[in-house]
ZAMI-305334 format. One record per atom (N, C-alpha, C): residue in three letters; x, y, z. Coordinates in pm, whole numbers, padded with zeros to 5 digits, always signed. Layout:
% residues N
ALAXYZ...
***
This chain:
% residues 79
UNK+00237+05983-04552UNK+00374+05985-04598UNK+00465+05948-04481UNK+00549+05855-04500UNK+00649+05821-04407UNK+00766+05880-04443UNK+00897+05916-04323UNK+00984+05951-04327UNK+01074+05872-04407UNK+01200+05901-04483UNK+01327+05827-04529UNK+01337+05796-04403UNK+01457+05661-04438UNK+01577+05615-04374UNK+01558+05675-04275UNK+01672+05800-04371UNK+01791+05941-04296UNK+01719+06045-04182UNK+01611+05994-04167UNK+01524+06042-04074UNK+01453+05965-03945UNK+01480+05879-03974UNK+01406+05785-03867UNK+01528+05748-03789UNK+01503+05713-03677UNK+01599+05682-03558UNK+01584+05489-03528UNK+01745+05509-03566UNK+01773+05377-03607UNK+01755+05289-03443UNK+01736+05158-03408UNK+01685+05059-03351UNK+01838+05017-03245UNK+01875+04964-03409UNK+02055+04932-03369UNK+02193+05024-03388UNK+02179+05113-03323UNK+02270+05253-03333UNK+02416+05216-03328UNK+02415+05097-03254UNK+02571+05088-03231UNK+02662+04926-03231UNK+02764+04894-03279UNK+02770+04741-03309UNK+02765+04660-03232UNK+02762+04706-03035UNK+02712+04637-02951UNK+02594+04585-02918UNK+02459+04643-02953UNK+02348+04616-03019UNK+02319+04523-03133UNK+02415+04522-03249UNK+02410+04445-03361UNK+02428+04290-03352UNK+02537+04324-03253UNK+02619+04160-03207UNK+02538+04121-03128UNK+02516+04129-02999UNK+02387+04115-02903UNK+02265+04041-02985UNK+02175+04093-03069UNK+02079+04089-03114UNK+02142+03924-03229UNK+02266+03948-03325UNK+02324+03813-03374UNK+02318+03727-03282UNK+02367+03751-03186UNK+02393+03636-03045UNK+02235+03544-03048UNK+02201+03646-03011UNK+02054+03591-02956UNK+01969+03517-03045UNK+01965+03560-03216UNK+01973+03512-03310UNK+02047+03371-03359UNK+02113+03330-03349UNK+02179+03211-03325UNK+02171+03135-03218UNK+02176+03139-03125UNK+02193+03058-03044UNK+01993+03016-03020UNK+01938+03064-03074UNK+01769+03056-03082UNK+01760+02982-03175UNK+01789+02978-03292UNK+01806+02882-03395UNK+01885+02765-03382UNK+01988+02771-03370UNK+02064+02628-03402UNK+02065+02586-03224UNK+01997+02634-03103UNK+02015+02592-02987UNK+02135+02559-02939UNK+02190+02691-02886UNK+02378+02680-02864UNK+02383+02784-02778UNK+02461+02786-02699UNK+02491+02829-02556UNK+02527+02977-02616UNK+02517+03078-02573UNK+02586+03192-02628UNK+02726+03225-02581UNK+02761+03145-02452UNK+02877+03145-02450UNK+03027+03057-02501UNK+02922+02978-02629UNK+02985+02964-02733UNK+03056+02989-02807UNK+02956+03147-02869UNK+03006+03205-02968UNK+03007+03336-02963UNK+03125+03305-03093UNK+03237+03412-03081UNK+03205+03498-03177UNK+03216+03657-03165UNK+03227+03726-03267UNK+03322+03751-03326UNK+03339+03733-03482UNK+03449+03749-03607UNK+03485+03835-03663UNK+03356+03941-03658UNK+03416+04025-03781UNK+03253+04158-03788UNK+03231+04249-03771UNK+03122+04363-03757UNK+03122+04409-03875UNK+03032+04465-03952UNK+03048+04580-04050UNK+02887+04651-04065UNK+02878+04784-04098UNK+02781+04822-04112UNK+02757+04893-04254UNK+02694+04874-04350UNK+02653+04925-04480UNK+02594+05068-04426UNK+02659+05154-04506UNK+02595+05302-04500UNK+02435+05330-04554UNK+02520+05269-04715UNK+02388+05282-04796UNK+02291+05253-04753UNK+02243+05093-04713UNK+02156+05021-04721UNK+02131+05028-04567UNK+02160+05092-04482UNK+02177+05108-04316UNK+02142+04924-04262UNK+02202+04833-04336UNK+02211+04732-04211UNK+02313+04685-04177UNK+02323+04577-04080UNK+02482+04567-04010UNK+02479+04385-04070UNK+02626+04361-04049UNK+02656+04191-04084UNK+02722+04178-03980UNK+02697+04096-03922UNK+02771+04029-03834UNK+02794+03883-03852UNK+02971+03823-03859UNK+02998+03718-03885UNK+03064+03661-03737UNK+02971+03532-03733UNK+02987+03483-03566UNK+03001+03288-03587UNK+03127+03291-03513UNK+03172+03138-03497UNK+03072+03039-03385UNK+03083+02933-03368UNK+03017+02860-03279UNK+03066+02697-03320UNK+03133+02634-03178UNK+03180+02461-03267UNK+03248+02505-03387UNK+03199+02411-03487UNK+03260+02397-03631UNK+03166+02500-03726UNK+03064+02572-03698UNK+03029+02647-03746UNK+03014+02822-03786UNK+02978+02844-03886UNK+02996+02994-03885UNK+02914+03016-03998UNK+02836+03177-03947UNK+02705+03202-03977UNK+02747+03358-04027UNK+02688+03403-04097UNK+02656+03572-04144UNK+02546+03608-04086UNK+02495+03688-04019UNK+02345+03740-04003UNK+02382+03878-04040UNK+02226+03915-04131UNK+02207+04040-04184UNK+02108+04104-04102UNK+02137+04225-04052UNK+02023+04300-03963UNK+01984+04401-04007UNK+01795+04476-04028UNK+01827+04595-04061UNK+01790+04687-03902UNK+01894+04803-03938UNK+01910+04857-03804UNK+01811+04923-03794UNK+01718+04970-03862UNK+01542+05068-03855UNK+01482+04994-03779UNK+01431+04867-03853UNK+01314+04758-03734UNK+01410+04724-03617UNK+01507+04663-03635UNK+01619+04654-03541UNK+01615+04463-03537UNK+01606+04397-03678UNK+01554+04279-03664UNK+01663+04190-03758UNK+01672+04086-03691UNK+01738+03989-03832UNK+01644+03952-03964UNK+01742+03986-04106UNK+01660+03990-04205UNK+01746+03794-04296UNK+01824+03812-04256UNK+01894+03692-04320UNK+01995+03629-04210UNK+01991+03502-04194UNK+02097+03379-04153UNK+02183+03308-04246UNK+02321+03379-04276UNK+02334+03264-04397UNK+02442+03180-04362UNK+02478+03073-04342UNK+02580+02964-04275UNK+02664+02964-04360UNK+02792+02955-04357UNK+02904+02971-04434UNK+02999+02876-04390
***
């Protein structure tokens, strides 16, 4: 039997972690300087414990979905 969620000790505790981990996430994919890009906008879902982070770069801009347990990007979505 594994623990809930509400029990396990989350990966990405805090939105400096979240963004960090987006950063690194992007700029690995589309090959872009991280001092590129910019962060837009943080939010963290209670329910579902993962974080969004919406991050600019050039003419582009990306959503990444993280869940904060594994501490991993689960979605890239370009917007």
């Amino acid at each position: 039997m594994s623990p809930g969620i509400g029990l396990m000790k989350r990966r990405l505790e805090k939105e400096k972690d979240a963004t960090s981990l987006a950063v690194s996430g992007i700029a690995k994919n589309y090959n872009t300087s991280t001092n590129q890009i910019k962060t837009l906008e943080t939010k963290y879902d209670e329910d579902s414990g993962d974080w969004y982070v919406a991050l600019g770069w050039e003419d582009k801009k990306a959503i990444i979905k993280m869940d904060s347990v594994k501490g991993t990007i689960t979605e890239i979505k370009e917007i």
